[in-house]
N, C-alpha and C positions, 0 to 999 in steps of 0.2 A: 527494383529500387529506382527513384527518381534522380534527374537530377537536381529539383529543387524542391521546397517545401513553404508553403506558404508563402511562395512567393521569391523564396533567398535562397541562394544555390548553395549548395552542400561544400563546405571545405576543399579544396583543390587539393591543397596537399595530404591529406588524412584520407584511412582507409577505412571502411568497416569490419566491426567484428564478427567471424565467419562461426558455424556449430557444424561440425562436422566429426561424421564418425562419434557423436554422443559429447563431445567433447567442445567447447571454445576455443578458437584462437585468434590471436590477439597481436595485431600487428604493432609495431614501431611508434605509430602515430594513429591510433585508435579515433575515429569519430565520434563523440558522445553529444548526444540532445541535450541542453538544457532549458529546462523555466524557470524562470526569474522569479516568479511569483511575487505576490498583491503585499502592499503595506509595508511590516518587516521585510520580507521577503525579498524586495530588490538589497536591503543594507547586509541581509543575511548571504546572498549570493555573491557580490562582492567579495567579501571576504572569504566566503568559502573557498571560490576559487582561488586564491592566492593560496590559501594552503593546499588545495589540490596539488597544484603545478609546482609548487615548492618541495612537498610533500615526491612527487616523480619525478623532481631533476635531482635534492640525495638518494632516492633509492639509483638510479639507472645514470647518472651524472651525465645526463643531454642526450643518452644514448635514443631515450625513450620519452614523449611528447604528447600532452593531448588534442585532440581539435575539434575544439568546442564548437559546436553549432547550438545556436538559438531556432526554439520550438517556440508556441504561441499557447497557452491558454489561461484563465481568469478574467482580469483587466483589461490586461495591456491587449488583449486578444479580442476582448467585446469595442475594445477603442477602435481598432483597428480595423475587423472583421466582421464586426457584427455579430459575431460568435463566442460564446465565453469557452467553448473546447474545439477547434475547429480540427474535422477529421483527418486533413493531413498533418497534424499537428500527430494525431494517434498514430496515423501510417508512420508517420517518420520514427516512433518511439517505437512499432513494432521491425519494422525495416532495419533499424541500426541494434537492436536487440538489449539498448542500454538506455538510459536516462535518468537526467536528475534532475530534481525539481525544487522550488525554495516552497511555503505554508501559499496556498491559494484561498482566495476569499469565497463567500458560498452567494452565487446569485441572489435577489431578492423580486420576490413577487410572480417566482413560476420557473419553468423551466427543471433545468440541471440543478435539482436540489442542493446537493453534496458534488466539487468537482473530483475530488479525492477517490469518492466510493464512486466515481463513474471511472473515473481512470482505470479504480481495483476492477470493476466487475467487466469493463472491456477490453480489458488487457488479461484476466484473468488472474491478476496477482494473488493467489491465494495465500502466499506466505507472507506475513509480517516477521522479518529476522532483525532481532534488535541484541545485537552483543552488549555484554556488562561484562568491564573489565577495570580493575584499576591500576591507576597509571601513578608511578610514584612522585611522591613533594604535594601529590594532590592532598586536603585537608578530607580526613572520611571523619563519621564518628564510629565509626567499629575498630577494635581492637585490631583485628588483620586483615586490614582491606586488603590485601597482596594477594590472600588467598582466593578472591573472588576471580569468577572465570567462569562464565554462563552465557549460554546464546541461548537466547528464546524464541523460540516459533509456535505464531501465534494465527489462527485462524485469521484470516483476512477479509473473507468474501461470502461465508455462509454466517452462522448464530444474528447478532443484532447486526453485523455489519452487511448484511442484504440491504438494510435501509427501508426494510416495507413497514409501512405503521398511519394510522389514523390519528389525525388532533379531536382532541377531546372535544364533544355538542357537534360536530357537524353527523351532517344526514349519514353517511360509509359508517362515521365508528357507532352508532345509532342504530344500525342494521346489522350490523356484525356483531354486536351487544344481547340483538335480540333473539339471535344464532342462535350464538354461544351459550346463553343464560339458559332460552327457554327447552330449544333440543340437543344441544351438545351435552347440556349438564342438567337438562331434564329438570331444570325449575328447582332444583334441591337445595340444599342450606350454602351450597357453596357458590356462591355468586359471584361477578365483578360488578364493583361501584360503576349504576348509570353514568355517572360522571369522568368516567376514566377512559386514557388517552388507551392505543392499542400496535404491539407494535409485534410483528410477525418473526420467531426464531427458528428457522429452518436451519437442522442438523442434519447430513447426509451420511451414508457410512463411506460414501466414494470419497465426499470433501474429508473427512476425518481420516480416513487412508494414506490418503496421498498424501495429506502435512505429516501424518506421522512419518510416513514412508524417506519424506524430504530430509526432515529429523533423525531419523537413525543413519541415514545415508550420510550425514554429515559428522556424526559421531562417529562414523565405521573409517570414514576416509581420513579425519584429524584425530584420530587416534583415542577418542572419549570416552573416559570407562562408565559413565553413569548417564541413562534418559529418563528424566522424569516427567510423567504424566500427570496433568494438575487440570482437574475438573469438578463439578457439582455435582457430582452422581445422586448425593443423600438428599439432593430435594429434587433437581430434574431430572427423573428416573428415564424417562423414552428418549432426551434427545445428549446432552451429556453423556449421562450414566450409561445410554445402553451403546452407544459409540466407543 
């Protein structure tokens, strides 16, 4: 671990958080990355942090503290660096083994397409975990919003979210057209429109393993009597369905 990153020296007072014996722990004053992120994104982090820190002085009442360190990437990162992801920006999110980040903008005219799907696929986040839960005085329109209580885990880094795919007329999706049409599908009634964009879904059984695996693990340790499995089998037989 460094002692600085991009330049700015890591919290003095705050420790990192350690994985040992399988396990996390989690000191007093925890170091955590943040990015501010592009647009919304700096109005969105403001505020977020206040609830943060609000949020762990009533649970722990002072006992326990965060300390926040600033990471670089989008914007404020290519202003600066020249770089809209710049890799100690990654080392430091791998290093401190946490981070949090506000909506980042997507370059234009080349490069890092997606900074998001670069972040997933070099960090390996393969889990999207998005809890649904409702919080009462909220306005729902269902009869028993109380009862809701779902965490979903959602592929992250394999099906469309690889990111591989051709724009529609250039010369790549044009040859891969003429692949696919003439020997993959052997020129037969089932064709894709000349004109159509082309975008790569690779399903693995390892990537499907391990989110489920992550999934039941979470349901086995918080106590959840039901996992459900929600997929396309009935039309994507090989890569869906047969996962």
């Amino acid at each position: 671990m460094k002692n600085a990153y991009n330049g700015r020296p890591i919290p003095s007072d705050g420790q990192p958080i350690q994985y040992v014996g399988g396990k996390f722990t989690i000191p007093d004053r925890p170091i955590i990355p943040f990015i501010e992120g592009d647009g919304t994104g700096r109005d969105i982090w403001k505020a977020s942090q206040r609830v943060f820190d609000a949020a762990v002085e009533i649970v722990y009442g002072g006992k326990r503290k965060i300390a926040w360190f600033e990471v670089f990437a989008g914007e404020k990162a290519f202003n600066e660096f020249k770089q809209w992801l710049p890799d100690e920006t990654v080392e430091a999110v791998r290093d401190f083994r946490i981070s949090i980040k506000g909506p980042l903008s997507t370059p234009v005219g080349g490069g890092i397409r997606s900074l998001n799907v670069a972040l997933r696929q070099m960090l390996d986040l393969y889990a999207c975990v998005r809890p649904v839960r409702y919080f009462q005085g909220v306005a729902s329109p269902v009869k028993h919003p109380e009862r809701m209580d779902v965490i979903v885990y959602r592929e992250n880094t394999e099906d469309v979210y690889i990111g591989i795919e051709w724009r529609s007329g250039t010369p790549e999706v044009k040859k891969l057209l003429e692949f696919l049409n003439k020997e993959m599908l052997g020129g037969g009634p089932k064709q894709i429109r000349a004109d159509s964009a082309i975008a790569i879904k690779p399903i693995s059984p390892f990537g499907t393993k391990r989110l489920m695996r992550r999934a039941i693990q979470y349901a086995l340790e918080n106590k959840k009597r039901v996992v459900t499995i929600m997929h396309k089998g009935n039309i994507q037989k090989f890569t869906e369905g047969a996962r």
